[in-house]
C-alpha positions as CSV (number, residue, x, y, z in Angstrom):
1,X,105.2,-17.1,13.9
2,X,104.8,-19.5,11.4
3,X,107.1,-21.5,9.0
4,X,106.4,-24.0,5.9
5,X,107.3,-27.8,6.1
6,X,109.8,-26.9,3.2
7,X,113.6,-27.2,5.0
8,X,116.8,-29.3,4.5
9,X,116.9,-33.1,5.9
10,X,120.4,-32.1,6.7
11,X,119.5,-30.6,9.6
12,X,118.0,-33.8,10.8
13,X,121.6,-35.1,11.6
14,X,122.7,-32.4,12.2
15,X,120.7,-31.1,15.2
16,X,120.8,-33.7,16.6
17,X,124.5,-34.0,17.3
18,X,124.6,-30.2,18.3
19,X,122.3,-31.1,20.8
20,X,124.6,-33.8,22.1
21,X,127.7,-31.3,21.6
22,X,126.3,-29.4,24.3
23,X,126.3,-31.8,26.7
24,X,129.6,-31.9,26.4
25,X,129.9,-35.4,24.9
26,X,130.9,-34.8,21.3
27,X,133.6,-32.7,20.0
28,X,132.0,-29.6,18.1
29,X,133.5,-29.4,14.9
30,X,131.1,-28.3,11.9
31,X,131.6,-25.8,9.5
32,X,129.6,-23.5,7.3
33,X,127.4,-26.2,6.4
34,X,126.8,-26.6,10.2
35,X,125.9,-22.9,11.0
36,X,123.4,-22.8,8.2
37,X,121.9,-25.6,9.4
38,X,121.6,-24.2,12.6
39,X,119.3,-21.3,11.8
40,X,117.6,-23.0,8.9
41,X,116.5,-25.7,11.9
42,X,115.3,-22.9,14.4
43,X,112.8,-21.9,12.0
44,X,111.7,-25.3,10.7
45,X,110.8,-26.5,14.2
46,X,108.7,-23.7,15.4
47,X,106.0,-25.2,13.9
48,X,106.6,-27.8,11.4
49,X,107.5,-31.2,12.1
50,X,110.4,-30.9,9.8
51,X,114.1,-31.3,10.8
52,X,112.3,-33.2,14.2
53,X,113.4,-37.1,13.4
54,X,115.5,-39.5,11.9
55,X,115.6,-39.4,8.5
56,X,115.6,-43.0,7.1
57,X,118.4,-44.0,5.1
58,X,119.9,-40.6,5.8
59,X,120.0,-38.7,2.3
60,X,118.4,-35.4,1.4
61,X,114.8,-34.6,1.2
62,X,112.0,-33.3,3.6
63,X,110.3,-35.0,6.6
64,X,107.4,-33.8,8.1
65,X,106.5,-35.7,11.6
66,X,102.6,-35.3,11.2
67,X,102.4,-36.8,8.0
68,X,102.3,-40.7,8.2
69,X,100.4,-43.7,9.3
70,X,99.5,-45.8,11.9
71,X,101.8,-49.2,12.0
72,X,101.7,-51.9,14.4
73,X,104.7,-52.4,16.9
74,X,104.9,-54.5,19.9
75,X,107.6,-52.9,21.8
76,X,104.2,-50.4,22.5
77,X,102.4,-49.3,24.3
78,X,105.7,-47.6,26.3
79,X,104.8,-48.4,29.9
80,X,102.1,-50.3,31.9
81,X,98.6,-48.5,32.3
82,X,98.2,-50.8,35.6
83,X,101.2,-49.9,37.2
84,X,100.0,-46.2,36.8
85,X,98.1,-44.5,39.9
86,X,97.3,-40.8,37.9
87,X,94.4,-42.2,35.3
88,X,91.1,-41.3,36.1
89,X,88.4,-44.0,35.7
90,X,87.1,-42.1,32.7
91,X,90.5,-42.7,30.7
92,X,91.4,-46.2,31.8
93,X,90.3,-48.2,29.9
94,X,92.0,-51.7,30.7
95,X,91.0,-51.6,34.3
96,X,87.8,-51.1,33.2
97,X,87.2,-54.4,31.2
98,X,88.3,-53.4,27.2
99,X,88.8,-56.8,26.3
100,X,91.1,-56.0,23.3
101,X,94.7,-54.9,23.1
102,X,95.9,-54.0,19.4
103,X,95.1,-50.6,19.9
104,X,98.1,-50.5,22.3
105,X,100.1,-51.6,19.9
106,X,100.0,-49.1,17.0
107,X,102.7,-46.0,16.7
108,X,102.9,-43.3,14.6
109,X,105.7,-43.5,11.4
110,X,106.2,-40.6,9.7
111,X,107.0,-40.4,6.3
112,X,110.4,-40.8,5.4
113,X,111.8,-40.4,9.2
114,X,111.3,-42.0,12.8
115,X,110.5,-40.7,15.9
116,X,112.8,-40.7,19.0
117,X,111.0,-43.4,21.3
118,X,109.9,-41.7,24.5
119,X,112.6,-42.2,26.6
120,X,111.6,-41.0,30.8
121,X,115.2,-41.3,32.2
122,X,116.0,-39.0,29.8
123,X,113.4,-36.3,30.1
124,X,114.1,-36.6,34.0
125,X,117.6,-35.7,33.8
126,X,116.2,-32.9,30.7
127,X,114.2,-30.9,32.8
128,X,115.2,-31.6,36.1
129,X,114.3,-28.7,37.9
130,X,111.4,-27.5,35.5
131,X,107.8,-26.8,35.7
132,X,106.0,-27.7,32.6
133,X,102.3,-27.2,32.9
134,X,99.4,-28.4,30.3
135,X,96.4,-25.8,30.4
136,X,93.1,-26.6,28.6
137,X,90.0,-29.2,28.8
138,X,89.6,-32.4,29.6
139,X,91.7,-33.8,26.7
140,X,94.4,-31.8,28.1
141,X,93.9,-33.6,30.4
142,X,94.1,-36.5,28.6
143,X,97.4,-35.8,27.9
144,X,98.6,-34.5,31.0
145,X,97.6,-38.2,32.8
146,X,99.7,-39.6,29.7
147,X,103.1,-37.8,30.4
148,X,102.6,-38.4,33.8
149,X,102.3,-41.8,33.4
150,X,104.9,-41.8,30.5
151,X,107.6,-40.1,33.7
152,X,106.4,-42.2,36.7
153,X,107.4,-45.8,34.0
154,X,111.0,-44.1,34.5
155,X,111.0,-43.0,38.1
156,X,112.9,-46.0,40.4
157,X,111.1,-44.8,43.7
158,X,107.5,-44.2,43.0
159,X,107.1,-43.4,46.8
160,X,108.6,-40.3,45.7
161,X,106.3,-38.7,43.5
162,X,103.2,-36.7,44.7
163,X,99.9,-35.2,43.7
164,X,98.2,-32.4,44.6
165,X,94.9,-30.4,43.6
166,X,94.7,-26.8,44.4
167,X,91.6,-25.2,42.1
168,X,91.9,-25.7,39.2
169,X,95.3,-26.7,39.3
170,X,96.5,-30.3,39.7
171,X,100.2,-30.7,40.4
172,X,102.4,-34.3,40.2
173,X,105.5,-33.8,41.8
174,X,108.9,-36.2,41.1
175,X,110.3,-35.4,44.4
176,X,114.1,-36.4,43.6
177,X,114.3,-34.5,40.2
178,X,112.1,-31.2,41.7
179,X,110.5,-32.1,38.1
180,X,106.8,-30.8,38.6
181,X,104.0,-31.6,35.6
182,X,100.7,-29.5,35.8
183,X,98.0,-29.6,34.2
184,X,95.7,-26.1,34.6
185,X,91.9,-26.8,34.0
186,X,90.8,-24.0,31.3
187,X,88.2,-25.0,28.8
188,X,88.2,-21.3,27.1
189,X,91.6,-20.1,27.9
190,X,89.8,-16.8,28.1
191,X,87.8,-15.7,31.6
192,X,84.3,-16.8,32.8
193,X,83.2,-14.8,35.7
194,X,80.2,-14.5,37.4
195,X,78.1,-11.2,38.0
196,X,74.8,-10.1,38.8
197,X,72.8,-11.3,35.8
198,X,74.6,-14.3,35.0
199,X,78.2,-16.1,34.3
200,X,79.7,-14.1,31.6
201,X,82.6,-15.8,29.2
202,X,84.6,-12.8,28.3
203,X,86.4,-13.1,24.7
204,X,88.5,-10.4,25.6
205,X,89.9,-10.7,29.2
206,X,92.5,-13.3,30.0
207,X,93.6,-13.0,33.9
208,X,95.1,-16.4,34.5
209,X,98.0,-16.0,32.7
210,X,100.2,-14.9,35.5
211,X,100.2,-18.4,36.7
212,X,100.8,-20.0,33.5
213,X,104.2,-17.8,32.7
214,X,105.7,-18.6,35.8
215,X,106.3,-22.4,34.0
216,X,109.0,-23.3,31.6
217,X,107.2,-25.2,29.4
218,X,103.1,-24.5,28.2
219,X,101.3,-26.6,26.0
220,X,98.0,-25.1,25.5
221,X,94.8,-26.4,24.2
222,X,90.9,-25.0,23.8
223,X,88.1,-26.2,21.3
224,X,85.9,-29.4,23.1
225,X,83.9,-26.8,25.1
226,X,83.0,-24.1,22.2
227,X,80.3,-26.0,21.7
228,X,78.4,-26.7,24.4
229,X,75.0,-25.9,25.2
230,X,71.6,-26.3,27.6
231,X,72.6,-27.3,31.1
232,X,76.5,-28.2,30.7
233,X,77.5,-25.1,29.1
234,X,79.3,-23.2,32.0
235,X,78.4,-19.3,30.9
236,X,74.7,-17.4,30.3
237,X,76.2,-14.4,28.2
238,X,79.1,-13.7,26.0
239,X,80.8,-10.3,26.5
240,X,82.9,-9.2,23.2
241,X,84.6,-5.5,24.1
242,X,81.8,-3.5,26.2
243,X,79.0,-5.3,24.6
244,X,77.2,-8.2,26.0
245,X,75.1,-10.8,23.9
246,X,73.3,-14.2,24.4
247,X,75.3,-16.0,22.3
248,X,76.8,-15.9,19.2
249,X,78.5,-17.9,16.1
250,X,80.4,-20.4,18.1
251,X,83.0,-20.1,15.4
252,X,83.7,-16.5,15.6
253,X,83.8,-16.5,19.5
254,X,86.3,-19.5,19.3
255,X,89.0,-17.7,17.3
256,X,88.2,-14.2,18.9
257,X,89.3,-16.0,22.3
258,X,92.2,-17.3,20.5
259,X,93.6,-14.5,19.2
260,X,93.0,-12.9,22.7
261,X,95.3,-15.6,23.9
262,X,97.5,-15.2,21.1
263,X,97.9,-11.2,21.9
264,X,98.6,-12.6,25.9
265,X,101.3,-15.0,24.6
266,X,103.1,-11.7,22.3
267,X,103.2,-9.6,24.8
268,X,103.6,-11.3,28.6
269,X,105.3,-14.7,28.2
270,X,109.4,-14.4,28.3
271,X,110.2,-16.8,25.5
272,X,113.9,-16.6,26.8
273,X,112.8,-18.6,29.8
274,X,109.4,-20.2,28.5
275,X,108.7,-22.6,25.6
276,X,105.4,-22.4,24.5
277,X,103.4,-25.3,22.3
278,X,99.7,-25.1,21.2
279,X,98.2,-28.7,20.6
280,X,95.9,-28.8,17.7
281,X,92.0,-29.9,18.2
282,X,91.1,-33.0,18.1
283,X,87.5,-34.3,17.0
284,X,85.3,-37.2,18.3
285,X,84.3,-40.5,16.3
286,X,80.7,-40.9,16.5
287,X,80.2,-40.6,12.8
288,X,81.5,-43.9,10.8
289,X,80.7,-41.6,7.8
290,X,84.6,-40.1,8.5
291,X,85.6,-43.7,7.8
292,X,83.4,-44.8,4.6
293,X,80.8,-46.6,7.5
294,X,77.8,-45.1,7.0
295,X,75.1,-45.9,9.4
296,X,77.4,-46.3,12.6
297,X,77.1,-44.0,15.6
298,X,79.4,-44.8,17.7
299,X,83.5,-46.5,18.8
300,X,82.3,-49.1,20.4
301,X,83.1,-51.7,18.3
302,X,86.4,-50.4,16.4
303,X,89.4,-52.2,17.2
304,X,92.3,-50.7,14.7
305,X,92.8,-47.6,12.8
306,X,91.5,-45.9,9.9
307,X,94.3,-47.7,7.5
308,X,96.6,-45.0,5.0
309,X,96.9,-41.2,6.0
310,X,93.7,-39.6,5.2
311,X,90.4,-39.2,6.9
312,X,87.3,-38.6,4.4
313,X,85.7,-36.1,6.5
314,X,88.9,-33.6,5.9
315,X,90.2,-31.4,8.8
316,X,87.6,-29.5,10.6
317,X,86.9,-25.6,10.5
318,X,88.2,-25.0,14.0
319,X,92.1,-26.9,12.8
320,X,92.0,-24.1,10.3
321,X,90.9,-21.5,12.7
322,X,93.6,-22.7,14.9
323,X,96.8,-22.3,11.9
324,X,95.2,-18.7,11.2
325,X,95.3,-17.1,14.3
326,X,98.6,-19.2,15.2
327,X,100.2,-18.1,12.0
328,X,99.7,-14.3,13.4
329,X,101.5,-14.6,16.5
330,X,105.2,-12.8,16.4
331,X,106.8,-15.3,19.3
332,X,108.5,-18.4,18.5
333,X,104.8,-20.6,19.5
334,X,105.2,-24.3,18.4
335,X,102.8,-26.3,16.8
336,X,101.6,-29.9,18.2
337,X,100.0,-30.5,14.2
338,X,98.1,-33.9,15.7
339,X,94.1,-33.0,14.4
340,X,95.0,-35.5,11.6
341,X,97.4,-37.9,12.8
342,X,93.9,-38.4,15.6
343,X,91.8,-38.6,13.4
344,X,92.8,-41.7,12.4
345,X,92.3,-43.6,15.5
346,X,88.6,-44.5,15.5
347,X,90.0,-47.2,17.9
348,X,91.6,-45.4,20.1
349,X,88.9,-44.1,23.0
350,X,87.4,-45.6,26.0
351,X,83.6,-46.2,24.1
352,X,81.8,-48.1,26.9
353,X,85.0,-49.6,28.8
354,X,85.1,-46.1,32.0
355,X,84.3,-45.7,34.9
356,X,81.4,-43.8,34.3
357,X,78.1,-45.9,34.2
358,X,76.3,-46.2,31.1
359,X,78.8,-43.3,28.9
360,X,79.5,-43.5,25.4
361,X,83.0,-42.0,25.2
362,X,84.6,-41.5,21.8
363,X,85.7,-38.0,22.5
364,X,88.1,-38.9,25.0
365,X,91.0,-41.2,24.8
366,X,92.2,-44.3,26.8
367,X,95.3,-43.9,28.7
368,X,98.1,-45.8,27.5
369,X,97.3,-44.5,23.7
370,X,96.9,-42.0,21.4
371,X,97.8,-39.4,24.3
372,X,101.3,-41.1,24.5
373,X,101.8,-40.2,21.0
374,X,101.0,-36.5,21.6
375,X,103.8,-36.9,24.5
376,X,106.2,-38.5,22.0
377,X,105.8,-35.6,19.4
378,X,106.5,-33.0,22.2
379,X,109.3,-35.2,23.7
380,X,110.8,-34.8,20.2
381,X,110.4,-31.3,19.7
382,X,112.0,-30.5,22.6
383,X,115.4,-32.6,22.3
384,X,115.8,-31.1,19.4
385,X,115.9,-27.8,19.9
């Protein structure tokens, strides 16, 4: 399902309130206006960022959360990367000697609106009880380790929260709140499985997603991987229906997988129990054409933001794959719109400052950062709806 940007900044007010009404804080008094509102909003925040913040000033007018810039804040970054346990050494990047800190300091200001600040006491008391699981690469990943890190900040025991690996899924349990946040390693969504002539990734066959259902909340991600070739790809042949190939236009494969995910997602996930997000691609800054710097080749040396609200090189092919095959989908699926919004943090990845000896990194991100963000976005989707 897919919805425009175009809605009413009444809503903004006013969904919020209903949301504390439930709680059973506020008196519920609103009247046609109010009702209106009410199924104007669902539609707006399925996946737009409209009707998601504060709208400054109040007044009338449209907001749409992914559309803004970068501004500079000390109150971030919103909890202590030191004080967390769950970052791998790839991701943290202030353990491992980054000697600068303004890119800890920049959050994202919409256009016209603010954010809701992250706020952990609050999403432990939310979804106390819950299972929310992120399923995807290694930048899910990414942003798993962030909202883990963003809930443990909040948690007053931290003898009370536990991790586990089991395959290919890594649980962190807060014991007290029976809160559990999962992150499901998937680079393809779709299967690879291994027969007699070779690891096969099939476009069409999607078997894991009898685990994924049983959680309340899914935020899904594929694209880093698509790419991949020589000895790190994971698969020998592509299998599209009965027939089996080489390989093929990366493209192509890509959004065939998607839209066997997107089929998976109409017909087996029970929206009235499970929410379900899809966060959009992000792309790497190796390139310093993207930021009018022709002639660099790497992150190593950025230290702030790509100023304004535009990168030069555009959006990439697979962000517009991604909104096509999105935009087909009959379930209520919500869209994490942050390809942009990422794009504009040259500064934002680990470079040479890991764990891992002699790596370049400016795919991944450091952890606190632009991951927290991501979190923040979800976080407000979700108290809002």
């Amino acid at each position: 399902m897919y919805t425009s940007t175009d809605s009413l900044s009444y809503c903004t007010f006013f969904i919020r309130n209903l949301s504390e009404s439930f709680s059973g804080n506020t008196e519920m008094r609103f009247g046609f206006q109010g009702w209106s509102c009410i199924l104007v909003g669902v539609a707006a925040v399925i996946f737009s960022g409209t009707c998601l913040a504060k709208k400054v000033g109040g007044g009338k007018g449209k907001c749409d959360i992914y559309e803004g810039s970068w501004v500079v804040d000390n109150s971030y970054p919103m909890y202590n990367s030191t004080l967390c346990p769950h970052i791998r050494k790839e991701f943290d990047c202030q353990k491992y000697g980054r000697p600068d800190k303004l890119y800890l300091r920049y959050r994202w200001q919409p256009k016209g609106c603010h954010l809701p600040r992250f706020d952990g006491k609050d999403f432990l008391r939310r979804f106390k009880g819950k299972k929310i699981m992120y399923i995807g690469d290694s930048i899910s990943l990414n942003q798993w380790q962030s909202m883990v890190c963003l809930v443990h900040a909040a948690v007053p025991d931290p003898s009370r929260i536990f991790q586990k690996a089991n395959g290919s899924i890594t649980t962190v349990t807060f014991q007290d709140y029976d809160l559990s946040i999962m992150v499901f390693h998937s680079p393809y969504l779709v299967d690879i499985e291994a027969h007699r002539i070779g690891r096969i990734l099939k476009l069409d066959s999607l078997k894991n997603g009898d685990t994924w259902k049983k959680s309340d909340i899914l935020i899904f991600n594929t694209w880093l991987w698509w790419h991949r070739n020589g000895p790190t790809q994971p698969w020998d042949y592509i299998q599209v229906g009965h027939q089996i190939r080489k390989d093929m236009d990366r493209m192509v494969a890509f959004k065939k997988a998607l839209i066997t995910w997107a089929k998976w997602v109409d017909s087996d996930v029970d929206f009235n129990k499970t929410q379900v997000f899809f966060r959009g691609v992000t792309t790497n800054h190796y390139d310093g054409k993207g930021w009018n710097e022709a002639g660099i080749t790497n992150c190593s040396k950025e230290t702030q933001p790509i100023s304004g609200s535009t990168y030069l090189g555009g959006l990439p092919e697979s962000s517009h794959v991604v909104e096509q095959v999105l935009s087909g989908i009959k379930k209520p699926v919500q869209f994490l719109n942050i390809t942009n919004l990422s794009r504009l943090r040259k500064d934002g990845h680990p470079s040479m400052y890991n764990g891992v000896k002699r790596n370049m990194d400016c795919t991944h991100w450091c952890i606190a950062g632009v991951p927290d963000i991501w979190n923040q976005l979800l976080y407000t989707s979700l108290i809002t709806q």
